[in-house]
N, C-alpha and C positions, 0 to 999 in steps of 0.2 A: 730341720728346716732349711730351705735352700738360702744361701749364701745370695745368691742374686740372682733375680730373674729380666729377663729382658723380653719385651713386649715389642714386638716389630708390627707397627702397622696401630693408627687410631680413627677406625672407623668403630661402629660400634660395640662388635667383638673386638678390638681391642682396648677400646676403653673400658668396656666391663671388667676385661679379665686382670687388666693392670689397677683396678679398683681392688675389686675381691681378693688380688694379691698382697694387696699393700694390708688393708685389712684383715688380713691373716699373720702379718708381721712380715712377711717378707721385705727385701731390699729390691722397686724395681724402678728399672728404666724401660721408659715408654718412647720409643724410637719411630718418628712417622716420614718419609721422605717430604712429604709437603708440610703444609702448616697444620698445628694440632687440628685434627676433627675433618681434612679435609679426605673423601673417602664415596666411595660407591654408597654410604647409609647415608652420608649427607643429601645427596639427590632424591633419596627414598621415598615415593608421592601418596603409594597408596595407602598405606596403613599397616598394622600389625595383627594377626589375626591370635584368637586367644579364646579360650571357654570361659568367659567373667559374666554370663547372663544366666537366668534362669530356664530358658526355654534350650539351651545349650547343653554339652557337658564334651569332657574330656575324649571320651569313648568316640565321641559324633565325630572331633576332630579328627580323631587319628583313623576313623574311618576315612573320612574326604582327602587326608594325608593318602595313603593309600591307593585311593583308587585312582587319584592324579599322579600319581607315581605309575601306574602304567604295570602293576606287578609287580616291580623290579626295586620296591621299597623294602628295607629293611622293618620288621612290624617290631622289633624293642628299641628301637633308633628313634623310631617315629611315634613312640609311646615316649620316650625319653623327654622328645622335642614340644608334646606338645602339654605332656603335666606340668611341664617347667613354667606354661605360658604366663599364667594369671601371676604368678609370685612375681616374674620378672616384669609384668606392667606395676605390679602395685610399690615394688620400688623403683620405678622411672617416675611415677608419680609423687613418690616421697622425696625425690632429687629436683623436683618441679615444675616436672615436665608436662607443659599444659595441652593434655589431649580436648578437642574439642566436643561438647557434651548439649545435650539439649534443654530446651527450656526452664525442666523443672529439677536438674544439677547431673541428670544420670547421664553417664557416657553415650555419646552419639557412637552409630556403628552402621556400617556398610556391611553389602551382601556381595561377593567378587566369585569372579567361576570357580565352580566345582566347591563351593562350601555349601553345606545343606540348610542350610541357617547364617540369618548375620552375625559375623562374631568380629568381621575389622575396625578396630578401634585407629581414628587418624586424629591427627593434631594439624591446628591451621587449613583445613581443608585438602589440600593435597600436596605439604609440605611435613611430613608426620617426621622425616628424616633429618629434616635442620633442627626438630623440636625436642628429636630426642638427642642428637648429638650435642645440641648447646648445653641442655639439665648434665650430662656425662661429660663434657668438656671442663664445666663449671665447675664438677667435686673432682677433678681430678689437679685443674688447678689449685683447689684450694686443698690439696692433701700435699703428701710427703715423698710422693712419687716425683723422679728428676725426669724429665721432659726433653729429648731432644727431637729438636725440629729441623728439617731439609737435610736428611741422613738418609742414607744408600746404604741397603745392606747389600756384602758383596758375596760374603761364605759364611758357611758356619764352618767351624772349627772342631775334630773329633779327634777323641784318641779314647782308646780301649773301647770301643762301639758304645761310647757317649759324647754329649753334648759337651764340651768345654769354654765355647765362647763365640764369638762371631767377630768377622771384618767390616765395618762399616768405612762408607765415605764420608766426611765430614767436614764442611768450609775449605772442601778441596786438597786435603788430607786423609788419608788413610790412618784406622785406629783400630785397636783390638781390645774387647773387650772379655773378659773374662765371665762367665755364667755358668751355674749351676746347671741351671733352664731357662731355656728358649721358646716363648709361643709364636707362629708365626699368625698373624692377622692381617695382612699386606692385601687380602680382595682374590678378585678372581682376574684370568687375563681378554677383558675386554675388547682391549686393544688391538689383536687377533684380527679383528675386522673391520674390512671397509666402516661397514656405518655401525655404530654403538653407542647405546645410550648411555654408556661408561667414560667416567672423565680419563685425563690422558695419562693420567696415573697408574691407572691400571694396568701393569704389562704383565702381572703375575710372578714378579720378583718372588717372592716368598715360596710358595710353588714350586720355582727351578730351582733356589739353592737349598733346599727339603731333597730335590730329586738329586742333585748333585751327591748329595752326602747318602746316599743309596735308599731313600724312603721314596714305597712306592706311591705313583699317581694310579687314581682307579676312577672308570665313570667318564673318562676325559669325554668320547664323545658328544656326551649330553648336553648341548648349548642351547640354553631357550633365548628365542628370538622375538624382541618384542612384537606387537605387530604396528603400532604407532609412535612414529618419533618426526617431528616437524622436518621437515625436509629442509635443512637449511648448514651449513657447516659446524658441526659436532652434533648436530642429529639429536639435540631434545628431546626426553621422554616427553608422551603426553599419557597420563594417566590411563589406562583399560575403563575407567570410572567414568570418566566420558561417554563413551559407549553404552555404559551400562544407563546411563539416563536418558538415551535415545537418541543418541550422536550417531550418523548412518554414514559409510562409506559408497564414494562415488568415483566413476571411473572418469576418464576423460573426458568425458560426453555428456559430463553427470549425471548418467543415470548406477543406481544402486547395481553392486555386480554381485555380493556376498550373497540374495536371494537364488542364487540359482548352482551355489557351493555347498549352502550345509543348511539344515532346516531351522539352524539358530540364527541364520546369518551371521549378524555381525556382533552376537552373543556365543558365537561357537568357542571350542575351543582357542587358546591363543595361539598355536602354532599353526590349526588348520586356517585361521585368520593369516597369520602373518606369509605364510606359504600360498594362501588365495592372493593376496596382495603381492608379493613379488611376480607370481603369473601374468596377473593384469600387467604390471610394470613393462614388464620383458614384451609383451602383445603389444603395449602402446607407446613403443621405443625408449623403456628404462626412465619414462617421464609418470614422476608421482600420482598417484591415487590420491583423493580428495576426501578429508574429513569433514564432515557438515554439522556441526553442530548447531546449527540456528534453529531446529525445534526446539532447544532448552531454551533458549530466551535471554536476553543479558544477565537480566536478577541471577536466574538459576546458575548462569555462569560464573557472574562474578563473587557470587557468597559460596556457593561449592567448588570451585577451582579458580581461586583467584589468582595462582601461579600460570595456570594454561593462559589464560587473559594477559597476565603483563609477558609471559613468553610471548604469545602472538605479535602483542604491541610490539614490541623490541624489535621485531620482524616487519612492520607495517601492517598488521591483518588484523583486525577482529573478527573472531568467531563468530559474534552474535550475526551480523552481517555477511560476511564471506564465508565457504569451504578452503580451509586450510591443505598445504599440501602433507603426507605423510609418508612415509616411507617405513620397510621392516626393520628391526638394528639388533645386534647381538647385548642381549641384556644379562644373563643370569648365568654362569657354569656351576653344573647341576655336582662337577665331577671336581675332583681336588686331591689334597693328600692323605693317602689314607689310614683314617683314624677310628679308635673303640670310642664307645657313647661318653668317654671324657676326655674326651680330645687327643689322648694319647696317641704316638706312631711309635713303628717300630726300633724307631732309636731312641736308649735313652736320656731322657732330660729335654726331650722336644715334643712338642705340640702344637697343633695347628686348630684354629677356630676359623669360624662364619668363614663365607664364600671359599676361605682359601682350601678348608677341609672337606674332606669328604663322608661323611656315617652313613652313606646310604639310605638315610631318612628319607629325602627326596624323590629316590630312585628313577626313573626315565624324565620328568617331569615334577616342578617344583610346585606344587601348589599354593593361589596366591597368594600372598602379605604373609607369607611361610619366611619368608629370608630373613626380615628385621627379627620374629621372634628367634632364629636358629642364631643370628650373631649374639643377641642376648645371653642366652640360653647356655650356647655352647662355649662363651668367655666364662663366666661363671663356672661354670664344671670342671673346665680344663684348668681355671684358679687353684678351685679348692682341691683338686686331683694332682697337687703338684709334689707331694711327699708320699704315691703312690708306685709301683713302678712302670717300668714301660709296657706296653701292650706288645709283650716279648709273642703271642701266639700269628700277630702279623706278620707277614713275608718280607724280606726286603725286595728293592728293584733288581729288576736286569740291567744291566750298560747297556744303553746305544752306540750307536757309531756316534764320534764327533763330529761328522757333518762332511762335504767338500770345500770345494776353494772357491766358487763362484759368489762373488760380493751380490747381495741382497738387499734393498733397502725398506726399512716399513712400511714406504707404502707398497711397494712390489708384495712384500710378503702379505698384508692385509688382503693385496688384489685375488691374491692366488687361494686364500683361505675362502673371501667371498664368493668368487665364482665358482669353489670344486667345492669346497667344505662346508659349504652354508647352509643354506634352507632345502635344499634339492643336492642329495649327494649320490655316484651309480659308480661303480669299479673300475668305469675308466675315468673319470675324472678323481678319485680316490688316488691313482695308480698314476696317473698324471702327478698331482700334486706332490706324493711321496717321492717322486723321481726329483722333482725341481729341487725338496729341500733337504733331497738324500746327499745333493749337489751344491747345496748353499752355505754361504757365511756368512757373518758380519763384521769388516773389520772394525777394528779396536785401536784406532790412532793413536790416543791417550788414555792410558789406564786408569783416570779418571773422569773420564765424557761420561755420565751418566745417562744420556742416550742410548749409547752407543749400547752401553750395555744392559737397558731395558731392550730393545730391538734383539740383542744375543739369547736371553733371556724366553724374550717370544716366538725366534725361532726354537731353539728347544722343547717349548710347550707346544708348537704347531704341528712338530712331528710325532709327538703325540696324541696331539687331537687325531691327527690325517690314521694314522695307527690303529688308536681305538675306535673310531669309524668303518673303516676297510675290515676290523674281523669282525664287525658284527652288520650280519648282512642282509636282518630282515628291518623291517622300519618297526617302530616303538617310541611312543612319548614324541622327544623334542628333537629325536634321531630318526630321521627318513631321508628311503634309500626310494629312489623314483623308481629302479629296477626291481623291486618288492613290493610286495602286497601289504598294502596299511593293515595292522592290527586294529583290529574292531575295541571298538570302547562306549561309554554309553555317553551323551552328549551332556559335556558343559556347560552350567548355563551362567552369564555373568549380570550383576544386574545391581545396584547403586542405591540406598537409600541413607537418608541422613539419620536417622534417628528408632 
């Protein structure tokens, strides 16, 4: 049994997996840079999807898994992901987590693109992410797991091609911790771009120092971009569910543009969404796209997204009355470290869960309210998977260069990611981009400015992204090359009921 494990990151793979640990008897420490629970699941709006009804089943998922993955899904990953589903609601529910359910006590559910059937179960209407992190916050306080909060992890620490410990930051101190095993849970790197619906936490810390210690990143390219975020500074998700109840997108002039894109319009896929919507942008001088919700009606608004309403408020707007403005933001990375279906990498004593990993479940494209079940799912496994060994048959990384000496700052680097890297990528702006940050640094004033060194962190993962982009040259999923022919796929369709 491991002497001690350390849990870096509590969102809700890693609150899972420092549960399931503890409960196994292990010794852990649950290490979060912010305050417990604060994390890309907290934000989480839509819901979780799951085979828990009768007109359902396992199989249908992992078909819809699948085909939203664009080919490029692993079929025992996403067999893995989505048998897990039901066991893993039914203990968030015995932790208290109160999903919202219809009149006569049965789970309310939603229908979201590319599921063939309803199967997203939400909590609070479009806050399903606060509801599960508080039930997971709550048993973890109340367990025997030591907790530390506002911690920088800096290295991991190896010797004989294993895990032996990690550097963290701490009340502006440097400390070392000694471990058995390491899961890293830290998110994915958000932050990458201009606009994201990811809080600023996100720089994919966990991610870089996995890569540092020679485990490879796979998939980097794959970034889904949501296609609605309030256009306001830190770019607010608004649910796809919106949408899905008959919220219509309006250009300048407000008239609908999405009718003359895709025969779903503004039920299409989300990237062919998100990618119609920055076109408009660019045509009507980088000034936001209009979301209308005022067919649903206030009722309809404020009892199925009572979060999108006090967003707007906070903003001055209501929806029921006004079209809001919205904008595309880099929401989900599809790609991470790469790990076997229990989380394991190729070093041993490390592991990596939700966003920050990779199983190829996903593959080009994450299929919706797939994320919250995969951080469940995949804490859990990579728990009980910890007196296994490593997943010795994966590759390590190659070295990169270290970079050049031209100082770089986050927003320069977010600018450069968004305009080459983003929704529209072609060989010379790939080839562009790779030159700047083949050329860049960040310096490091003080070796403990934890900026500073989230910013070093996301240069590292951007010359990755820019990398695994640039060799793969035809478009696929959440990865398009303007210079390429779209891969045909069969249309999306997204669409919202409560019960």
């Amino acid at each position: 049994m491991a002497e001690r494990v350390v849990v870096v990151g509590s969102g809700a793979a890693g609150l899972t997996a420092a549960l399931t640990a503890s409960k196994a008897g292990h010794d852990v420490i649950l290490m979060t840079k912010g305050p417990l629970g604060e994390s890309n699941s907290l934000y989480a709006q839509g819901g979780i999807a799951a085979a828990l009804f009768d007109d359902d089943s396992v199989e249908a998922h992992i078909a819809d898994t699948l085909a939203a993955g664009a080919g490029l899904s692993d079929p025992v990953s996403a067999r893995v992901l989505c048998q897990a589903g039901p066991a893993r609601i039914h203990e968030l529910i015995a932790l208290g987590a109160e999903f919202d359910r219809c009149p006569d006590g049965r789970l309310a559910r939603g229908l979201e693109a590319a599921h063939s059937v309803p199967r997203v179960v939400h909590a609070g209407g479009d806050a399903t992410g606060r509801a599960i992190i508080a039930a997971l916050v709550r048993a973890v306080r109340a367990s025997r797991i030591a907790v530390w909060e506002h911690c920088f992890a800096r290295d991991l620490l190896v010797g004989d091609d294993s895990v032996t410990g990690i550097r963290v930051l701490r009340d502006g101190r440097e400390h070392t911790l000694a471990a058995s095993a390491v899961i890293i849970a830290s998110g994915g790197a958000g932050q990458l771009y201009r606009h994201s619906t990811n809080p600023l936490g996100a720089t994919g810390d966990g991610v870089a120092l996995a890569l540092r210690a020679g485990v490879r990143l796979i998939d980097a390219e794959f970034v889904q971009f949501h296609p609605t975020t309030l256009a306001v500074p830190g770019t607010p998700l608004i649910s796809e569910a919106v949408r899905g109840e008959g919220a219509v997108l309006l250009d300048a002039r407000g008239e609908r543009f999405m009718l003359r894109e895709h025969p779903d319009a503004e039920l299409a896929p989300r990237d062919v969404v998100a990618r119609a919507i920055a076109r408009q942008m660019q045509s009507q001088g980088d000034v936001p796209v209009l979301l209308d919700a005022r067919p649903l009606g206030d009722a309809v608004l404020r009892r199925r997204f009572p979060g999108f309403v006090a967003l707007a408020a906070a903003h001055g707007l209501n929806p029921s009355e006004v079209p809001v403005p919205v904008t595309p933001a880099a929401h989900y990375w599809m790609g991470g470290v790469e790990v076997d279906d229990d989380g394991r990498t190729a070093l041993r004593g490390l592991s990596a869960v939700g966003e920050a990993a990779c199983t190829r479940a996903h593959g080009a494209n994450r299929l919706a309210s797939n994320s919250l079940l995969e951080a469940l799912v995949t804490g859990h496994r990579a728990a009980l998977a910890l007196e296994q060994p490593s997943a010795a048959t994966l590759p390590r990384a190659e070295g990169r260069p270290a970079g050049g000496h031209r100082a770089i700052s986050r927003s320069e680097l977010q600018q450069v990611m968004w305009q080459w890297v983003g929704l529209h990528r072609d060989t010379a702006g790939l080839a562009s981009a790779q030159a700047l940050l083949a050329e860049a640094s960040v310096p490091v004033s003080d070796e403990h400015r934890v900026a500073d060194l989230e910013t070093a962190n996301l240069l590292q993962l951007a010359r990755e992204v820019v990398a695994a982009a640039s060799d793969r040259t035809e478009s696929i999923g959440a990865h398009h090359r303007s210079d390429a022919d779209l891969s045909s796929r069969q249309p999306e369709r997204e669409v919202s009921i409560a019960c």
